[in-house]
Residue frames as a rotation matrix with the C-alpha (Angstrom) as fourth column:
UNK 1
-0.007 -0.826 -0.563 -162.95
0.040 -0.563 0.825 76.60
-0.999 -0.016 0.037 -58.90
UNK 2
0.821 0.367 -0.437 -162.83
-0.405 -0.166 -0.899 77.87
-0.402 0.915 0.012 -62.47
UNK 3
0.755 -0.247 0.608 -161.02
0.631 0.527 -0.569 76.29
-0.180 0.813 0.554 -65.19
UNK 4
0.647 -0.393 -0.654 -157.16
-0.387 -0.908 0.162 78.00
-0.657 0.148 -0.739 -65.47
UNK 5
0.863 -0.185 0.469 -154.92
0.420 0.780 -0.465 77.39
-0.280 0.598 0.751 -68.07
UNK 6
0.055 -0.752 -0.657 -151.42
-0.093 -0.659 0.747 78.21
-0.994 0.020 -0.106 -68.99
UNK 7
0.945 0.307 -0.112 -150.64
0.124 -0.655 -0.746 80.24
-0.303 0.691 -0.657 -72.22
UNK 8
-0.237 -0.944 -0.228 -147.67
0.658 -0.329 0.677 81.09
-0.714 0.010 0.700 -74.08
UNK 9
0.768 0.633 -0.094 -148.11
0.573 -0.746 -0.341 84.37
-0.286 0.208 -0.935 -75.87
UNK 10
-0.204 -0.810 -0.550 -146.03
0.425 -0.579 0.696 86.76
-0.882 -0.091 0.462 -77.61
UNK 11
0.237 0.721 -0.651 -146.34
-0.234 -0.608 -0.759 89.44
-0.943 0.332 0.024 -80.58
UNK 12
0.546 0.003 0.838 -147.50
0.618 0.673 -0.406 87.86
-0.565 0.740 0.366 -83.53
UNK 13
0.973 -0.228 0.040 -146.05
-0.057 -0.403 -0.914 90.81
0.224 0.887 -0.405 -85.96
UNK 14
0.650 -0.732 -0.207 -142.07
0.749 0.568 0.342 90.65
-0.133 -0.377 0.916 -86.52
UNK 15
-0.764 -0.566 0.311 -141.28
0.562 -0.820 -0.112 94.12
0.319 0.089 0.944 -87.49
UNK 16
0.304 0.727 0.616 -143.02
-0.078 -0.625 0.776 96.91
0.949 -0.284 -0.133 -85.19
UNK 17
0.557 0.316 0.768 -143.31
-0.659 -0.394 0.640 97.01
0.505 -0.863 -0.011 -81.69
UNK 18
-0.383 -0.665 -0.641 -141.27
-0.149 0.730 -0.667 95.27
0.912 -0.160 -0.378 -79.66
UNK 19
-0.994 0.077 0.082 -143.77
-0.095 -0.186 -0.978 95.86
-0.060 -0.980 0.192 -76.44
UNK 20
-0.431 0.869 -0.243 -147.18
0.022 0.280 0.960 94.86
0.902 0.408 -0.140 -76.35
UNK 21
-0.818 0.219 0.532 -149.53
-0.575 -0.295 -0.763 95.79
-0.010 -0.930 0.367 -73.20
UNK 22
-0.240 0.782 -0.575 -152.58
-0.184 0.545 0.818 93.29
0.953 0.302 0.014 -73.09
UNK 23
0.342 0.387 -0.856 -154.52
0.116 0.887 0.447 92.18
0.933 -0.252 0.258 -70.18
UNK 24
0.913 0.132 0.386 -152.32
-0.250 -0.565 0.786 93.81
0.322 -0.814 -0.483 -67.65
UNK 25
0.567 -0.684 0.458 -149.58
0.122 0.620 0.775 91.90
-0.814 -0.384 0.435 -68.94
UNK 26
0.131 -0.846 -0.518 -146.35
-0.799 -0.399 0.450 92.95
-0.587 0.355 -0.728 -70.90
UNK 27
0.436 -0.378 0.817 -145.38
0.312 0.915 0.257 91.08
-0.844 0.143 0.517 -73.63
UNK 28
0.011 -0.719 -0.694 -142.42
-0.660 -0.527 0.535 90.81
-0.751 0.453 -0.481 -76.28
UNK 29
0.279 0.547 -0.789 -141.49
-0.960 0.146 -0.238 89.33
-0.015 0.824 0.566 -79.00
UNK 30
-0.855 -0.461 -0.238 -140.35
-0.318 0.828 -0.463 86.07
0.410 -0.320 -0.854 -76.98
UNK 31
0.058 0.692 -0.720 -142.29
0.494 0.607 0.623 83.63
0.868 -0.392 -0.306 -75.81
UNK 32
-0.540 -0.314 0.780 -144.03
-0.523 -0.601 -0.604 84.44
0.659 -0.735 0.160 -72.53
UNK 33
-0.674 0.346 -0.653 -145.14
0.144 0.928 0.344 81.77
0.725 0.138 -0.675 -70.55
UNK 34
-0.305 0.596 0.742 -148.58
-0.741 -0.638 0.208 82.85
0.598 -0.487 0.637 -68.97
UNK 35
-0.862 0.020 -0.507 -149.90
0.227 0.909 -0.349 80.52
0.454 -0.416 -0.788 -65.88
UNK 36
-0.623 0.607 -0.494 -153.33
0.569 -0.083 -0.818 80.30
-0.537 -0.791 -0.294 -64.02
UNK 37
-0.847 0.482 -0.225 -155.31
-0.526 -0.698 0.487 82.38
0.078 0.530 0.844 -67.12
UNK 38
-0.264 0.961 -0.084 -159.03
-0.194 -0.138 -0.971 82.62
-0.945 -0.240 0.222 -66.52
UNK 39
-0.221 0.286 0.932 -161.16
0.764 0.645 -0.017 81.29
-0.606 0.709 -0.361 -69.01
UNK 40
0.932 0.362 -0.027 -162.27
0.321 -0.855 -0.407 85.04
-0.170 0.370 -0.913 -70.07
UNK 41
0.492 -0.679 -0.544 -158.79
-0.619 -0.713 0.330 86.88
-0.612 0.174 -0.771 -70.41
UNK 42
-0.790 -0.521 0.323 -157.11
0.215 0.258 0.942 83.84
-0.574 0.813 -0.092 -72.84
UNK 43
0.549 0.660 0.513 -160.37
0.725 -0.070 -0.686 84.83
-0.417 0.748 -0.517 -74.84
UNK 44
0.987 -0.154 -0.054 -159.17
-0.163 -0.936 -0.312 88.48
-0.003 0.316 -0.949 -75.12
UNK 45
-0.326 -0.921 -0.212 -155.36
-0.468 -0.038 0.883 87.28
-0.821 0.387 -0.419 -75.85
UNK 46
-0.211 0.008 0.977 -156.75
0.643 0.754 0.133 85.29
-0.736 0.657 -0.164 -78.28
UNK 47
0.574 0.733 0.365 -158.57
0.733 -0.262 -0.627 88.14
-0.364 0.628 -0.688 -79.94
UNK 48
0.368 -0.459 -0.809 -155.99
0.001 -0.870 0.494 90.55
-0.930 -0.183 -0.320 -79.37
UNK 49
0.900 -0.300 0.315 -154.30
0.386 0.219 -0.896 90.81
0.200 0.928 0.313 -83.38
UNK 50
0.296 -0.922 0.250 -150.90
-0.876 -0.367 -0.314 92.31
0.381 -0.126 -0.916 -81.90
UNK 51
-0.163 -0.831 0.532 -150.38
-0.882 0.364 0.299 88.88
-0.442 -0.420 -0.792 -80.33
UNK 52
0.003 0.196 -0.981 -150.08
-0.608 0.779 0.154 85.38
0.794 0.595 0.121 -81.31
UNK 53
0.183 0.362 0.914 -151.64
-0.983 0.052 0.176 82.53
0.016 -0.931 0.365 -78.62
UNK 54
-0.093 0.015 -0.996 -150.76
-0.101 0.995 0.025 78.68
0.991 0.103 -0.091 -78.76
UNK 55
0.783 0.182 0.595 -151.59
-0.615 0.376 0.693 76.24
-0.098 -0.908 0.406 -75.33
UNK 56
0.877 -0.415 0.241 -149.03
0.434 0.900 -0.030 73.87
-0.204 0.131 0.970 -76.24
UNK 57
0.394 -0.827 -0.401 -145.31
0.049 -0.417 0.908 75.01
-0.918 -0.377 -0.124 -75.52
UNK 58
0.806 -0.454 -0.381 -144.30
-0.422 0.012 -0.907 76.22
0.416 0.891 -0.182 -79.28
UNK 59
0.487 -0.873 0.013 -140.76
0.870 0.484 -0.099 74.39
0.080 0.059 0.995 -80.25
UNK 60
0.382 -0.591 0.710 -139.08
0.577 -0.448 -0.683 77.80
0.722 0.671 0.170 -80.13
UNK 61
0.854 0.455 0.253 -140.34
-0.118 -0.305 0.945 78.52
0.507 -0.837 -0.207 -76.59
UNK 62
0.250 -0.820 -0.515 -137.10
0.372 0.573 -0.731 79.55
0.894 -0.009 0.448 -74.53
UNK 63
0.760 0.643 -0.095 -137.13
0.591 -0.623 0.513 80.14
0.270 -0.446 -0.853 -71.27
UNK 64
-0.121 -0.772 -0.624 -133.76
0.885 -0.368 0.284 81.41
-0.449 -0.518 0.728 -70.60
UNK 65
-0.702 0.164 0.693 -134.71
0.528 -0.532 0.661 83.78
0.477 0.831 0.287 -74.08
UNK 66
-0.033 0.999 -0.034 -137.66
0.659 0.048 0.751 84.60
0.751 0.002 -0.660 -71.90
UNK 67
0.548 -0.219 -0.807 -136.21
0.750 -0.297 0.591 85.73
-0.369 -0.929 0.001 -68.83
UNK 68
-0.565 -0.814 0.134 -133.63
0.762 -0.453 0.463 87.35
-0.317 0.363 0.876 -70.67
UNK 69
-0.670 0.174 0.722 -136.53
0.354 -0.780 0.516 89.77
0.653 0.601 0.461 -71.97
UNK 70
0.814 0.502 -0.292 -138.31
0.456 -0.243 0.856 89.99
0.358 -0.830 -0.427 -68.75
UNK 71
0.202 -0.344 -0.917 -134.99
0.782 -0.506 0.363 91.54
-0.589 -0.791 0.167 -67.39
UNK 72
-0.649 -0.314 0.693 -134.78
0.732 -0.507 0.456 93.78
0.208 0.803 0.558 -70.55
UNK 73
0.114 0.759 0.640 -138.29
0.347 -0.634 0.690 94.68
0.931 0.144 -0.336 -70.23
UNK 74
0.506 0.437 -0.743 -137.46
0.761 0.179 0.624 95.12
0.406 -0.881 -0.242 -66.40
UNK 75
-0.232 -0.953 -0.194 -135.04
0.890 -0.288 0.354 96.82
-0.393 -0.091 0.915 -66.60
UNK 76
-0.809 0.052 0.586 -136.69
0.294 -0.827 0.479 99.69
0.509 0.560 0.654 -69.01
UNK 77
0.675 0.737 -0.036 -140.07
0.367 -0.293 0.883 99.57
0.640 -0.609 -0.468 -66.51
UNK 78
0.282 -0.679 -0.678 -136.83
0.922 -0.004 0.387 100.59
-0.265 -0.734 0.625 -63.75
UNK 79
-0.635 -0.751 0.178 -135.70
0.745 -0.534 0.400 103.09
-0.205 0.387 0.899 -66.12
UNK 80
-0.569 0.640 0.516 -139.07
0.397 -0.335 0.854 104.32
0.720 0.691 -0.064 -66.49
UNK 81
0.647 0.678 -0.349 -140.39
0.533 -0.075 0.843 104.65
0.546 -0.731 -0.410 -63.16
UNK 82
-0.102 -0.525 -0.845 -137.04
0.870 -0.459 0.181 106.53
-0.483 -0.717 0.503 -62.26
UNK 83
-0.939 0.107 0.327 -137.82
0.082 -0.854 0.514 109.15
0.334 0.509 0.793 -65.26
UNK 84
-0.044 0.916 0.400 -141.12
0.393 -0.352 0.849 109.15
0.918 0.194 -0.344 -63.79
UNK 85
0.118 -0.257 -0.959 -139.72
0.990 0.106 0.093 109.60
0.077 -0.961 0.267 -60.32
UNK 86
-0.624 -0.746 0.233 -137.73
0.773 -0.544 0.328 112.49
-0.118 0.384 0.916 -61.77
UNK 87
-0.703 0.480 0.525 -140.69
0.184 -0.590 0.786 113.92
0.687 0.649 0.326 -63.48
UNK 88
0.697 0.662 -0.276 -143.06
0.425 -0.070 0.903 113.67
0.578 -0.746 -0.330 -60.42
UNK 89
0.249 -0.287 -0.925 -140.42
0.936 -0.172 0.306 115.22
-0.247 -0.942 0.226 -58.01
UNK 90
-0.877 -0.475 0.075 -139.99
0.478 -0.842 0.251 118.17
-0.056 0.256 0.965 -60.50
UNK 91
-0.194 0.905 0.379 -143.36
0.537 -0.225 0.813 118.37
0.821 0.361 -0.442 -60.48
UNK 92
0.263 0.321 -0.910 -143.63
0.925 0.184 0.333 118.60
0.275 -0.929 -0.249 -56.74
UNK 93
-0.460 -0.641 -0.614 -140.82
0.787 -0.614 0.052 120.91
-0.410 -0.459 0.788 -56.42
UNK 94
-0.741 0.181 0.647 -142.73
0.416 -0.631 0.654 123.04
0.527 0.754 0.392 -59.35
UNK 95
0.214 0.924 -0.315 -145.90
0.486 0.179 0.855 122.92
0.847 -0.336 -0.411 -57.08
UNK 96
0.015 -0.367 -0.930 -143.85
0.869 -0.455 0.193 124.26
-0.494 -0.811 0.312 -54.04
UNK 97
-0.781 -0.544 0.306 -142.56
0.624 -0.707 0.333 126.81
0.035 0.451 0.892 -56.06
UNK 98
-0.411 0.759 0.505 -146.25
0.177 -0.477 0.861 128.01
0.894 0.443 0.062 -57.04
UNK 99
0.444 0.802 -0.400 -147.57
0.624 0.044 0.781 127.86
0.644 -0.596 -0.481 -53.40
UNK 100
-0.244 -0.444 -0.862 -144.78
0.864 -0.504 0.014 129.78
-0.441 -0.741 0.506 -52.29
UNK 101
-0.783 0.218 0.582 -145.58
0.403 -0.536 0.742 132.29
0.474 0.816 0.332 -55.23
UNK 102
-0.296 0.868 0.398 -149.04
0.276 -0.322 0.906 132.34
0.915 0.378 -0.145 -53.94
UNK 103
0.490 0.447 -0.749 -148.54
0.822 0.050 0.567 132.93
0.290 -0.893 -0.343 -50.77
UNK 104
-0.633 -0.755 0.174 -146.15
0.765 -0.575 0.291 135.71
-0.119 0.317 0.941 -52.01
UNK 105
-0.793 0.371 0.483 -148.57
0.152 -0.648 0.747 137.40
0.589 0.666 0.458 -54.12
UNK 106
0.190 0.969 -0.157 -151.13
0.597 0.013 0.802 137.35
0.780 -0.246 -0.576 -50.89
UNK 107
0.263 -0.383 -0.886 -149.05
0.892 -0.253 0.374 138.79
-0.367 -0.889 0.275 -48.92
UNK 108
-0.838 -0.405 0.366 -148.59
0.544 -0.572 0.614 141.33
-0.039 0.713 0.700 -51.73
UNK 109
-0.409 0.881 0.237 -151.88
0.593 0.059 0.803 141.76
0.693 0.469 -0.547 -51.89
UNK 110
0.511 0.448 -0.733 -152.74
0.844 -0.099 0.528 142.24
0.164 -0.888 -0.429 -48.31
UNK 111
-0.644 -0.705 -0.296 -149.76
0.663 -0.708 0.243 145.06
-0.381 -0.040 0.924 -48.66
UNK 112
-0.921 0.029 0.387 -151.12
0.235 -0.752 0.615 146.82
0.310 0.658 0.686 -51.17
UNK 113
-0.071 0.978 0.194 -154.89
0.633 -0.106 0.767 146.70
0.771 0.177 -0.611 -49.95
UNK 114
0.289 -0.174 -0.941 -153.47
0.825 -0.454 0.337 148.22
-0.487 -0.874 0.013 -46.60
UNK 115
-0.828 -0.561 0.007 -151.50
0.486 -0.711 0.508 151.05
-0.280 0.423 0.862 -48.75
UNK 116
-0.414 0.698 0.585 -154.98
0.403 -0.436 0.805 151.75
0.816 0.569 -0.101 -50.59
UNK 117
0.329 0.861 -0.387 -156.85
0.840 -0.080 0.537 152.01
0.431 -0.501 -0.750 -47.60
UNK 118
-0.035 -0.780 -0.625 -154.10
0.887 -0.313 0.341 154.34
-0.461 -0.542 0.703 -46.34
UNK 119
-0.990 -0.116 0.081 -154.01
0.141 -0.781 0.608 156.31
-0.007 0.613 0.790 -49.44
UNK 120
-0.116 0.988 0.101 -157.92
0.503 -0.029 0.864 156.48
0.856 0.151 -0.494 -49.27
UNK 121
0.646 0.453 -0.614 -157.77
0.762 -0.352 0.543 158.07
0.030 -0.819 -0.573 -45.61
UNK 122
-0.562 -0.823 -0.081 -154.92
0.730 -0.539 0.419 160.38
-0.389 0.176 0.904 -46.84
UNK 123
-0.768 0.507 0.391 -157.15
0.270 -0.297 0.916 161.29
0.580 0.809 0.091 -49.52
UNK 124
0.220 0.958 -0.185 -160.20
0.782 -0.060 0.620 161.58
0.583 -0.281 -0.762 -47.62
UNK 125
0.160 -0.536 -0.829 -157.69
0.863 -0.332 0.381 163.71
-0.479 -0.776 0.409 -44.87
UNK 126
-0.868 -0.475 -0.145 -156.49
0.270 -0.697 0.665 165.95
-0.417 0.537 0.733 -47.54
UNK 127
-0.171 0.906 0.386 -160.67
0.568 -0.230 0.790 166.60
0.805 0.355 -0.475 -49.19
UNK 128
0.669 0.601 -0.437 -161.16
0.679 -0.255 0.688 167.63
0.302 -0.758 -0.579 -45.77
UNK 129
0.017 -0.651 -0.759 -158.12
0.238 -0.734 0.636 170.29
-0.971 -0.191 0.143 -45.45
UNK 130
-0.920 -0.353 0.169 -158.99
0.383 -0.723 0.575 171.37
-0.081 0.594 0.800 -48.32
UNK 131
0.166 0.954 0.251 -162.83
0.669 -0.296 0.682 171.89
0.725 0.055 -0.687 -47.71
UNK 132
0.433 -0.225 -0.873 -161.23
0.847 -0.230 0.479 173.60
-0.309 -0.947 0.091 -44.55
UNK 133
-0.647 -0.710 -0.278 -158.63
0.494 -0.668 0.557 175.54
-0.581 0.223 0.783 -46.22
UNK 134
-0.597 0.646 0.475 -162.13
0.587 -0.052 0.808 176.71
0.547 0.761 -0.348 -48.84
UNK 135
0.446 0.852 -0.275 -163.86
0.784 -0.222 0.580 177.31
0.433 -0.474 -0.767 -45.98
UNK 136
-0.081 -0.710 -0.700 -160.81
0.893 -0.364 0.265 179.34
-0.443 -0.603 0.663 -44.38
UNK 137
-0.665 -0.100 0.740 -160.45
0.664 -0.532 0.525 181.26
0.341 0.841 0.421 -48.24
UNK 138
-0.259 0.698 0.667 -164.05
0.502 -0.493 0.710 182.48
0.825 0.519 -0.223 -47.92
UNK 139
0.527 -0.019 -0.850 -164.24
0.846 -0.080 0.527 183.27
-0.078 -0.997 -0.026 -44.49
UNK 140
-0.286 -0.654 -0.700 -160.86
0.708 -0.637 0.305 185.65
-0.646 -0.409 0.645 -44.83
UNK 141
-0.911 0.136 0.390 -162.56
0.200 -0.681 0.705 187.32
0.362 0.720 0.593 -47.76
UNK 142
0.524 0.783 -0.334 -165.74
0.784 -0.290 0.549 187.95
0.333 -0.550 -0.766 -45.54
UNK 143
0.363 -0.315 -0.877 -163.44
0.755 -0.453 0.474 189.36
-0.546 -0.834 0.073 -43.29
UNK 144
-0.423 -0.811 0.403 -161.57
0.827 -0.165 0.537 191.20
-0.369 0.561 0.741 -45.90
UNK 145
-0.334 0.531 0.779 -164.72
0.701 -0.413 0.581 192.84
0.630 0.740 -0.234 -47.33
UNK 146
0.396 0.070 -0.916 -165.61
0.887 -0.286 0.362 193.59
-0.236 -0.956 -0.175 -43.25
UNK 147
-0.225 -0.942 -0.249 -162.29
0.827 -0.320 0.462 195.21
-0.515 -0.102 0.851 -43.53
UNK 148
-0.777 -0.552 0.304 -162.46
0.627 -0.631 0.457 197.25
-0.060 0.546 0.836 -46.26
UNK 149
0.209 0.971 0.120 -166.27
0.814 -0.240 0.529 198.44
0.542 -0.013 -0.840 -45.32
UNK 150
0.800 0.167 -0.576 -165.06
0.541 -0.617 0.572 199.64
-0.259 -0.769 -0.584 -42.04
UNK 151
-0.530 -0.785 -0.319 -161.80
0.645 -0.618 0.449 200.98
-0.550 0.032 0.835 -43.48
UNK 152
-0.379 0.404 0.832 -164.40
0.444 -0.710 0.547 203.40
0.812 0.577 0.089 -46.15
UNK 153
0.658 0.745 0.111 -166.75
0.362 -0.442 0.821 203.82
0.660 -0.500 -0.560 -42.87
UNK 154
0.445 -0.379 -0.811 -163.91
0.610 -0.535 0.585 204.91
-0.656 -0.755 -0.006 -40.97
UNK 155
-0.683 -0.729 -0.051 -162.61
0.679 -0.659 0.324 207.35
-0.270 0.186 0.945 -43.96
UNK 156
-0.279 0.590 0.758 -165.88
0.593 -0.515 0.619 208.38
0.755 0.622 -0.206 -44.65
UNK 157
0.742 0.342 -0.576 -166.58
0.665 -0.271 0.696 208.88
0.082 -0.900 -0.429 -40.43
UNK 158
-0.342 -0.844 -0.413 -162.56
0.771 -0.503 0.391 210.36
-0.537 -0.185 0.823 -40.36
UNK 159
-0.642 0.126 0.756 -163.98
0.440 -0.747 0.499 212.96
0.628 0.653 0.424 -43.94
UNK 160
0.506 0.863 0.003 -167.66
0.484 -0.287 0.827 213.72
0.714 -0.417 -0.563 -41.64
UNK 161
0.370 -0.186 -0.910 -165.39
0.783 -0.464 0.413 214.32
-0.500 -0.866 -0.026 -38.45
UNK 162
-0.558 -0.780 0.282 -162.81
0.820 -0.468 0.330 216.86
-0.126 0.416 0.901 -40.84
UNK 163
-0.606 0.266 0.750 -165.70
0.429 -0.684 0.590 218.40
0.670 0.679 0.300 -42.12
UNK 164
0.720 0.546 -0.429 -167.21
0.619 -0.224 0.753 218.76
0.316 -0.807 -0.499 -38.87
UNK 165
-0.072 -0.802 -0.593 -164.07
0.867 -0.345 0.361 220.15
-0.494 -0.488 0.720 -37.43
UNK 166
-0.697 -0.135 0.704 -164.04
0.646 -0.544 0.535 222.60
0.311 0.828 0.467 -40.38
UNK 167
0.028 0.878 0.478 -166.84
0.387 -0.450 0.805 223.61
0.922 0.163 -0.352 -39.96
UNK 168
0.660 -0.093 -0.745 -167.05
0.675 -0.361 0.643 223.88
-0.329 -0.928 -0.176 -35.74
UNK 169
-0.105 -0.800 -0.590 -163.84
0.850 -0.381 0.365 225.74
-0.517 -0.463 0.720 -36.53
UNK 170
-0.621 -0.185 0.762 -165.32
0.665 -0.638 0.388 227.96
0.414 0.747 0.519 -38.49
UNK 171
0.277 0.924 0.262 -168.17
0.403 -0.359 0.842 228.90
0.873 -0.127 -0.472 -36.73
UNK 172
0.468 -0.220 -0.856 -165.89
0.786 -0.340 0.517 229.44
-0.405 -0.914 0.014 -33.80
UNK 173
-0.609 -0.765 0.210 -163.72
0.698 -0.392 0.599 231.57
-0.376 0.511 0.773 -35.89
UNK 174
-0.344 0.570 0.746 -166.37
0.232 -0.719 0.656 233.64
0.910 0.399 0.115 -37.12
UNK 175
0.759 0.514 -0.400 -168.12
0.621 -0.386 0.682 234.09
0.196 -0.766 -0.612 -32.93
UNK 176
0.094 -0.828 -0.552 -164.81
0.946 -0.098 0.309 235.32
-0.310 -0.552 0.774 -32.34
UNK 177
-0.688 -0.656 0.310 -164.46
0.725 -0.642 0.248 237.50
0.036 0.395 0.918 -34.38
């Protein structure tokens, strides 16, 4: 079993910080009486320069002074883990928010690509009544031209009969006579 040893520890500087993280362990500017420290981690309190190490219980070493800042310091880790409570449940709620968003804006999506495809077969509907209605155009102006051939060839056939007539009616008009 390795060599443990108990520690008292607290930060060496008297104006500054009143909180000192080290080691995985909190300390103030009271004594803190560490128990059961591995021969490696009182190295690194020793080295630390924010704190000041002694093995031998300093004369100033209270523990009631001690406790008293363990419920101080407990008290603000309480106060801290409910502002972090806070801050993690607005997060959460912030996080809903966005997945409802995005499941908003897909469903938007999925709208609007349906609408397009619509308007694309509208469109495609309406290229085609109007290649129709083009095709209709030229078609009635075939017919039109048709038209107005056979209306000349029937005034020119209606002028040929007249002048036939004229004519027949002369030639009767003259046997007669």
């Amino acid at each position: 079993m390795k060599d443990l040893q108990t520690l008292f520890v607290r930060i060496a500087q008297k104006n500054g910080p009143t909180q000192f993280f080290r080691c995985g362990l909190l300390f103030g500017r009271a004594w803190k009486r560490v128990d059961d420290v591995d021969a490696a981690t009182a190295e690194r309190l020793r080295n630390e320069q924010m704190l000041e190490v002694v093995t031998d219980q300093p004369d100033d070493y209270n523990a009631d002074e001690a406790a008293a800042e363990v419920q101080v310091q407990s008290a603000e880790a309480q106060a801290l883990a409910a502002d972090a409570q806070a801050q993690a449940d607005e997060a959460l709620a912030i996080k809903n928010q966005a997945l409802q968003d995005a499941e908003a804006a897909r469903l938007a999506r999925e709208q609007a690509e349906m609408r397009l495809k619509e308007a694309e077969a509208h469109a495609q509907a309406a290229a085609a009544a109007r290649t129709e209605a083009e095709a209709l155009q030229a078609k009635a102006a075939e017919d039109a031209q048709a038209a107005a051939a056979a209306r000349d060839e029937a005034q020119r056939l209606q002028q040929a009969a007249t002048t036939e007539a004229d004519k027949n009616s002369k030639t009767a008009g003259s046997k007669g006579k």
